[in-house]
N, C-alpha and C positions, 0 to 999 in steps of 0.2 A: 789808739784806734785809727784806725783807713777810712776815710769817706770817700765816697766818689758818688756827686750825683746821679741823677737818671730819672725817670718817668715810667710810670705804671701801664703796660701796654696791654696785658692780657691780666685777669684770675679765674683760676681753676680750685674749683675747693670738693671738698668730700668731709665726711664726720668727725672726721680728725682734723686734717690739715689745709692749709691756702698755699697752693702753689701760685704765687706770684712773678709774672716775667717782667722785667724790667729792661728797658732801652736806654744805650748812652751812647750817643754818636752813631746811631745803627749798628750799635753790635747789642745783643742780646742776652741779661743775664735773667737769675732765677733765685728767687729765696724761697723756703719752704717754712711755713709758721704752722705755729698753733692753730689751729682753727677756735674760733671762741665766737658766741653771737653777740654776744656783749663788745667787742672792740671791731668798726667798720670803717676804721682808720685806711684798709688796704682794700678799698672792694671793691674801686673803680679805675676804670684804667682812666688815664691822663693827668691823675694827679702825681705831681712834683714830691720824690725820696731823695733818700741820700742812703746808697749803700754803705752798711758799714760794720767792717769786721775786723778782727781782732789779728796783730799782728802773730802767734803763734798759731791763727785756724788758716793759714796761706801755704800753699805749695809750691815751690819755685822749682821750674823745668827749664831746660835749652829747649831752643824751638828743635824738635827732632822729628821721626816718623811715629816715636812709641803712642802705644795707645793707651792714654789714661783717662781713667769714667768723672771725666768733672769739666761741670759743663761753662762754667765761670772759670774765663782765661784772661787776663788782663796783659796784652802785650806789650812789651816793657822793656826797658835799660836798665842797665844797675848808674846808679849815682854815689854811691857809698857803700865802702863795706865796713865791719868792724868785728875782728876774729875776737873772738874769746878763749877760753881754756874748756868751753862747754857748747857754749854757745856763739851763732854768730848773726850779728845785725846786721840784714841788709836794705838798703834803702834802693827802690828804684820808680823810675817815672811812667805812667801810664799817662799820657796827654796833658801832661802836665798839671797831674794828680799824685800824690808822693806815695806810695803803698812800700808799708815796710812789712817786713817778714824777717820771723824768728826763727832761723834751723840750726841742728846739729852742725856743730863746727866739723867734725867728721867731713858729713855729707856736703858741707859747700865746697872744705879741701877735693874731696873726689871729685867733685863739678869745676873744678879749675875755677872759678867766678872771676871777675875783673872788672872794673869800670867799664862803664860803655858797652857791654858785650848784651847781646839783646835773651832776654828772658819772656818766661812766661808766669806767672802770676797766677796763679789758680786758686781758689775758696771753693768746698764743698757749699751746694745751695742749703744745707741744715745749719751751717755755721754765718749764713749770711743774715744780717740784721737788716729793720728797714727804721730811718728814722723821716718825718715829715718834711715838708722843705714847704720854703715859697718860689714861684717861679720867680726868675731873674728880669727885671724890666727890661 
């Protein structure tokens, strides 16, 4: 799993769902939950999360012009690769925060990938978790 702290800045909820924004460093992400009355875990801004998603719900892009609908971008270095026959693990740093990500070995060969080389880091906000945190003294 990926964590990457952050803070509760905005919620927006409807009968269904809690769109939740979150800030880390002044850039601005989004998780989208269940809605439930029962859990008021997420329903104020200020309080201390920790983003956290699963290394197969990631998307890795080169910084380019293309336009893709995902609003959770985590800009990034690769620090590690490791091809598979299926799959391939890649390890890269957001501010020195470790997000790995699980793609088609295919798709990283076509991406040329390589250490160092700057990526982007994308999670769809349905696949983003929130877990509680305490603030840092």
């Amino acid at each position: 799993m990926n964590v990457i702290p952050g803070i509760i800045s905005s919620v927006q909820e409807d009968e269904l769902f809690a769109r939740i924004a979150i800030e880390n460093n002044g850039v601005h992400y989004t998780a989208c939950i269940l809605n439930s009355s029962y859990d008021t875990t997420y329903s104020k801004p200020g309080i201390p999360v920790n983003m956290v998603f699963k290394e197969t719900d990631t998307i890795i892009s080169l910084p380019a012009e293309n336009v893709v609908c995902c609003r959770n971008r985590f800009h990034s270095s690769i620090v590690s690769i490791v091809y598979g026959a299926i799959m391939t693990r890649i390890a890269a740093d957001y501010k020195g925060f470790p997000i790995i990500s699980l793609v088609a070995s295919e798709s990283a060969r076509l991406l040329n990938l390589r250490i160092g080389l700057p990526v982007i880091c994308m999670v769809k906000s349905t696949s983003m978790m929130l877990s509680r945190r305490e603030l840092d003294s």
